[in-house]
C-alpha positions, 0 to 999 in steps of 0.5 A: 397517499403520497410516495416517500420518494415524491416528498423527499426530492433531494439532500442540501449539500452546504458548509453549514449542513455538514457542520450540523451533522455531528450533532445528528442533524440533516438536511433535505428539499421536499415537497411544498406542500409536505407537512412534518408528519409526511416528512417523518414518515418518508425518511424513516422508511427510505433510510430507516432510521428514527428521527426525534424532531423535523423542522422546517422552511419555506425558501423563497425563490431569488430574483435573477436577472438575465440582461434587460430581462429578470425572473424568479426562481422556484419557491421550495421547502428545506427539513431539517431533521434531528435523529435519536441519539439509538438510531442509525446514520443517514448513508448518503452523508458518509464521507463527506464531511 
């Protein structure tokens, strides 16, 4: 089994993911290979709270080019997650919006 802490690597800080938290949702990069049921799980156990729905996408990574040289960057996945309307909000997001 999986550790909460491997599947959830980061939270997606951009103007559009703040806009969505009024309406209770977030945002965070997992794991590629996380399904929706892992990802539901870790985040009710790191930040206890309830979530309702858990959408997500794979992010292709951008061609980049260095000079004469070009290279990719990594692939990754993005979940958005939709909390209940009775459960608690996610800390880390306080005062940022």
């Amino acid at each position: 089994m999986k550790n909460a802490y491997d599947i959830i690597k980061r939270p997606v800080i951009s103007e559009h993911s703040m806009d969505q938290i009024a309406q209770r949702k977030y945002t965070f990069e997992v794991a590629l290979d996380a399904n929706k049921i892992e990802i539901k799980q870790a985040l009710e156990a790191v930040f206890g709270v309830k979530i309702e729905r858990v959408n997500t996408m794979r992010v292709l990574g951008k061609i980049k080019k260095m000079g004469a040289h070009s290279g990719k960057r990594p692939d990754w996945k993005k979940a958005i997650v939709k909390l209940t309307a009775d459960s608690k909000t996610i800390e880390i997001f306080e005062g940022m919006s």
